[in-house]
C-alpha positions in Angstrom: 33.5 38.4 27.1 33.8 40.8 29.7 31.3 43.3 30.9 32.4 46.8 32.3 30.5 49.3 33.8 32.9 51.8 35.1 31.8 55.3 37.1 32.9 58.3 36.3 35.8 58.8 38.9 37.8 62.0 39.0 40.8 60.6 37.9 42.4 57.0 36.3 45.6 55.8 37.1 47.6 55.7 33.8 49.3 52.8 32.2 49.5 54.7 29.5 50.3 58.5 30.1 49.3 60.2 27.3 50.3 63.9 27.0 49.1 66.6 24.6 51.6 67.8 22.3 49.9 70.0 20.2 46.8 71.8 20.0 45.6 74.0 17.1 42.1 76.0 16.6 39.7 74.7 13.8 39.7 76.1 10.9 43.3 76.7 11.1 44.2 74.7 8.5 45.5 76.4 4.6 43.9 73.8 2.7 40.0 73.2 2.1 40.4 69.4 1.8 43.0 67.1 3.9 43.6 63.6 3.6 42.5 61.6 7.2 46.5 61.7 8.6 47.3 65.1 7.0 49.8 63.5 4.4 48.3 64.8 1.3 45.9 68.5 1.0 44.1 70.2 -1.7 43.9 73.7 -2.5 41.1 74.8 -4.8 39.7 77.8 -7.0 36.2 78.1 -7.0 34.3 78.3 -10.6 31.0 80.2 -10.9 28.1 78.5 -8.9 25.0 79.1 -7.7 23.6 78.9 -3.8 23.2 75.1 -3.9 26.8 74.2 -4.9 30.1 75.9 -6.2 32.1 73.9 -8.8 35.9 74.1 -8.5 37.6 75.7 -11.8 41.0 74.4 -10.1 42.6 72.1 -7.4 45.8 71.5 -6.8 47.5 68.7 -4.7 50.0 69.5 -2.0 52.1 67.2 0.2 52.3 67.6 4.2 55.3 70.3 3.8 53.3 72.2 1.4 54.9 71.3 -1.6 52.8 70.7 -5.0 52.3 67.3 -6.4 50.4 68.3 -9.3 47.6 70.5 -10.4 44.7 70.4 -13.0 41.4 71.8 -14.1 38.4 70.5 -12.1 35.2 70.1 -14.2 32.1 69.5 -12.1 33.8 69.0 -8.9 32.4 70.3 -5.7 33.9 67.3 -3.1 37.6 66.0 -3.0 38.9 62.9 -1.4 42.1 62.0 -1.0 43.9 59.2 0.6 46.7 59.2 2.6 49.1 58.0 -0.1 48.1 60.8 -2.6 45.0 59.0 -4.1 42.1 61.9 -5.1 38.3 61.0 -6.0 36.9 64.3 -7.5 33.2 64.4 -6.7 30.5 66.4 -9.2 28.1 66.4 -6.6 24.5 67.7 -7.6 23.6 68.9 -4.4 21.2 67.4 -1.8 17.8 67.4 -3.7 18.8 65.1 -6.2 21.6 63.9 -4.8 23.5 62.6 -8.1 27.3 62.1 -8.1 29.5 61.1 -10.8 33.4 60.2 -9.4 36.4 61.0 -11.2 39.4 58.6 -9.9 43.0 59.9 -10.1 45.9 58.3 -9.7 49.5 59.4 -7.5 50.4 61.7 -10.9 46.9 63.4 -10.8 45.8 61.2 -14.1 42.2 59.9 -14.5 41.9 56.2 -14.4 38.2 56.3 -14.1 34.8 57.3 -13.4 31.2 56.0 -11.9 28.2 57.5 -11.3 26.4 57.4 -8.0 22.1 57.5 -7.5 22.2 59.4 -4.8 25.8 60.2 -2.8 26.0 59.5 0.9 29.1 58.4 3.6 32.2 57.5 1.5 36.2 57.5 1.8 39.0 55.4 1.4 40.5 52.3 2.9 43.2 53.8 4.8 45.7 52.5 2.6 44.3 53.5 -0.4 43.5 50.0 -2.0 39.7 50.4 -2.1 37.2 53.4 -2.1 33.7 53.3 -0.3 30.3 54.9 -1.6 26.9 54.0 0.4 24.8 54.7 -2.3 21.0 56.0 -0.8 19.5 54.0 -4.0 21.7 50.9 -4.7 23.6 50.1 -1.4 27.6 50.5 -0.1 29.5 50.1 -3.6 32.9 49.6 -3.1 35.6 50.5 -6.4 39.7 49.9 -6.6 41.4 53.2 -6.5 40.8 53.0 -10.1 37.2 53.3 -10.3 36.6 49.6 -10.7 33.6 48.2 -9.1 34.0 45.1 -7.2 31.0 44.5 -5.4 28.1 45.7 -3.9 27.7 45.0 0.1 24.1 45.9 0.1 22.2 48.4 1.9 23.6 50.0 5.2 22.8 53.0 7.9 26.6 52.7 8.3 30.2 51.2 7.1 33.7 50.8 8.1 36.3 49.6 6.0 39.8 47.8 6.9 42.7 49.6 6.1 44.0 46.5 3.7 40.6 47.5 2.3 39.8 43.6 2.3 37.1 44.1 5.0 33.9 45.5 5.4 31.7 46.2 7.9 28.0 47.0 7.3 25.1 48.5 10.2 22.1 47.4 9.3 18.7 47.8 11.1 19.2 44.3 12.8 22.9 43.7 12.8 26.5 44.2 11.8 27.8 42.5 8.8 31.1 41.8 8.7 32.4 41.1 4.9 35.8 39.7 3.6 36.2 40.6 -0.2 32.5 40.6 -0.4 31.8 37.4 0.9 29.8 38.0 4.1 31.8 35.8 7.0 29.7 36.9 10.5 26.3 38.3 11.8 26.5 40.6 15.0 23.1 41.2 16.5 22.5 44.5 17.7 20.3 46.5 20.0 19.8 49.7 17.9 19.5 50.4 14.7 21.5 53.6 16.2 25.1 52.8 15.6 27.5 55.9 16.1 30.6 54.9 15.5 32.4 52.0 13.8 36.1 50.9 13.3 38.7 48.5 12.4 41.9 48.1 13.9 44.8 48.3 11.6 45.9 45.0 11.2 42.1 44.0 10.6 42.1 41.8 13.5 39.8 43.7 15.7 36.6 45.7 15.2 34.4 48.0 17.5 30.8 49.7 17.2 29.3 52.3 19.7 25.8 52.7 20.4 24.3 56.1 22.3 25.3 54.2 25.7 27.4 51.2 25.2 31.1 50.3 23.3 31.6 47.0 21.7 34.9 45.1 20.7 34.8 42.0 19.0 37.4 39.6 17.2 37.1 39.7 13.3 38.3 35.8 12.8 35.8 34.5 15.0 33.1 37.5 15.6 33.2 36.4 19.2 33.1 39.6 21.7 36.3 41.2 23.4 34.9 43.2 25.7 31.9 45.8 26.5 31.7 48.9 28.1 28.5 50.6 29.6 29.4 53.7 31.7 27.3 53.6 35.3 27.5 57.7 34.6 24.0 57.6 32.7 24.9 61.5 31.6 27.9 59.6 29.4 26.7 59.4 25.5 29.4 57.9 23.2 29.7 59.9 20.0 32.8 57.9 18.6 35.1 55.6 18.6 38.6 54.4 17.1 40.1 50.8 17.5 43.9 50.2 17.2 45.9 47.0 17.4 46.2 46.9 21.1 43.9 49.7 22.4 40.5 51.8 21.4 39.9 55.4 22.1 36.5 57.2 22.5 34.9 60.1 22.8 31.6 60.8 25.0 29.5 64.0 25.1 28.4 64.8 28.8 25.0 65.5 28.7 22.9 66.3 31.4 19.9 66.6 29.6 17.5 69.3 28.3 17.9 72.5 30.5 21.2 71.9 32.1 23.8 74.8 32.0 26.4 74.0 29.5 24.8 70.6 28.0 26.7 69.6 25.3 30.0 71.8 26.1 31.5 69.1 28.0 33.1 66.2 26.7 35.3 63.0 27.7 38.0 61.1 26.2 38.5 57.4 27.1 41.6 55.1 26.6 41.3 51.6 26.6 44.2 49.4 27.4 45.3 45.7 25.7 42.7 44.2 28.5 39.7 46.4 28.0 40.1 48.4 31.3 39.8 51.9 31.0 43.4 53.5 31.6 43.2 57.0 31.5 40.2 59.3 30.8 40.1 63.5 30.2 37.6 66.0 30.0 37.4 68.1 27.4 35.1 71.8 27.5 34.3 73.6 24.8 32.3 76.8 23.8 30.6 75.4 20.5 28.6 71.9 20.0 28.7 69.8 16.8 26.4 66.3 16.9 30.3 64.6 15.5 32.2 66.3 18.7 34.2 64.8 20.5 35.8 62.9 17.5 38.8 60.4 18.3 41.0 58.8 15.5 44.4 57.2 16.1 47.2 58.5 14.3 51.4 57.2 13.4 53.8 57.2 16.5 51.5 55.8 19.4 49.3 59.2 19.4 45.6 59.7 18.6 43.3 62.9 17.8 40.4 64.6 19.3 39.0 67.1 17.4 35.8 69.4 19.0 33.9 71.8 17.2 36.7 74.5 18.6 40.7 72.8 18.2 42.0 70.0 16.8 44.2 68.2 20.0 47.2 65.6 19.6 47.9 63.2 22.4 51.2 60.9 22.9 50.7 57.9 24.8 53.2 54.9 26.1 53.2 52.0 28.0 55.4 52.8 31.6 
C-alpha cells in the first residue's frame, strides 16, 4: 500500500493530457430526467399536484438523438429512473414527511414487469448495466431488485452504497466500515475512520473499488480487500467531494475551501486524475459563481473521457496515454 500526500503545485506534468471537448451550462438539457451516460431521456407532462409533489399525467422515453422509444400514462409517478440501456423505474413518491414509495419497473418496450413498495425512499439507481436496481430503504435497509422488480436480498442498513456495473457487487458504508458483498454474500470488512463517507465507486470490470472521506481517497482491490493506494492532500484547504474509479485510473473532485470568511469559499474547485500507479497525473481548477454541497462531481464516461459537472456547466474531458 502506498501512502501519498501530494501539495498543491501549480501545475502536473501529464501522462495523460486530457482536453475539454465540450462544455454546456446546467440546465441546458430538453429532458427533465436523463439516464447517468445520456443514452436514454424522459420527457414528462405534469398532472395536478399540490406544493409537496406533482404527479406526472405523462412521460415519454426518448433515445440520445431525440427519437421516441415509447410513451404511456404515468399514474402516481413523481421520480424516473432510467438505465443506460433503456430500463425506467417510475417512482410514486409521497414526499418527504412520510417518505413512502411504491416502484413501477418497466421493461426496454415501456411494459410493467413489476412493482414494490418502499418504507421510506432514500439513495437508489441502477447497476450501470441495468442488471440490478438499488433502494436504501430509511426503515428496512439497501434492497436490491432485478430490473424486473424482483427482490433478491437485502444488504442491511447503510449511510451509503455503490453497486458494480455487472450489478453482482455491492458495497455498503456503515458507521464502522465498508462492506463489500458479492450476490449478497458479504466477502470483506474495510475499517473506516468516519462514519462520513462522500463518495464511493466501482471500477467497471468490478476489480477495483474506492471511498473518499472529507480529507483522504482510498483504493482497494475487490478480490482480496487489500489497499491500492491512499491519497491525503498536504493542502489542508483540499476537501474531496467525489470520486469515480475506472479500470486503470480514478478521477476526483475537491472543493477549495478556505474556511469560514474567506472571499469566494466554495467557488473554487479541483479536478484530480490518477494514473495506473496511483500518482497524481494531471490536476485542474475549476471556478464557479454558484455552490452545491455535490459540486465538483466527477464520473467517467465511453471513449477514455470523464465528466465534471459544477452547480453552473456540465464539462467533458478526453484523456490518453502519450
Amino acid at each position: 500500500m502506498r501512502m501519498l500526500v501530494l501539495l498543491l503545485l501549480p501545475a502536473l506534468l501529464s501522462a495523460l493530457a486530457p482536453t475539454l471537448v465540450s462544455e454546456r451550462p446546467v440546465g441546458a438539457d430538453v429532458w427533465q430526467f436523463l439516464s447517468p451516460s445520456g443514452n436514454y431521456g424522459a420527457r414528462v407532462e405534469y398532472a395536478t399536484g399540490n406544493t409537496e409533489f406533482v404527479p406526472f399525467a405523462r412521460f415519454e422515453l426518448l433515445d440520445a438523438t431525440g427519437k421516441t422509444v415509447y410513451a404511456r400514462s404515468a399514474g402516481g409517478h413523481t421520480v424516473l429512473d432510467i438505465s443506460d440501456n433503456g430500463l425506467v423505474v417510475g417512482v410514486d413518491f409521497d414526499g418527504p414527511v412520510s417518505g413512502r414509495a411504491k416502484l413501477h419497473f418497466y421493461d426496454a418496450q415501456g411494459r410493467e414487469r413489476g412493482t414494490a413498495d418502499v418504507g421510506f425512499w432514500d439513495r437508489h439507481g441502477f447497476s450501470a448495466g441495468g442488471s440490478v436496481y438499488c433502494v436504501q430503504d430509511g426503515k428496512r435497509g439497501l434492497r436490491v431488485f432485478t430490473s424486473e422488480g424482483k427482490e433478491l436480498y437485502n444488504a442491511g442498513r447503510c449511510n451509503r452504497f455503490a453497486v458494480s456495473a455487472d450489478g453482482r457487487r455491492v458495497a455498503l458504508a456503515t458507521d464502522e466500515a465498508i462492506l463489500l458483498l458479492e450476490v449478497g454474500v458479504r466477502t470483506a470488512s474495510i475499517p473506516i475512520a468516519s462514519p462520513f463517507v462522500r463518495g464511493m465507486a466501482f471500477s467497471p470490470d468490478g476489480e477495483r473499488f474506492g471511498y473518499c472521506e472529507r480529507r483522504t481517497l482510498h483504493v482497494f482491490r475487490v478480490r482480496d480487500a487489500s489497499r491500492e493506494f491512499e491519497y491525503r492532500p498536504a493542502d489542508a484547504r483540499l476537501q474531496f467531494i467525489s470520486l469515480d474509479v475506472g479500470n486503470d485510473f480514478v478521477v476526483a473532485g475537491l472543493d477549495i475551501d478556505g474556511g469560514r470568511g474567506t472571499a469566494g469559499r466554495h467557488r473554487r474547485g479541483l479536478v484530480v486524475l490518477f494514473d495506473s500507479a496511483g500518482a497524481p497525473a494531471w490536476q485542474q481548477e475549476l471556478t464557479y459563481t454558484k455552490w452545491n454541497i455535490a459540486v465538483p462531481a466527477v464520473r467517467f464516461e465511453p471513449g477514455s473521457t470523464f465528466g465534471v459537472r459544477t452547480a453552473d456547466a456540465v464539462r467533458e474531458y478526453r484523456y490518453k496515454e502519450e
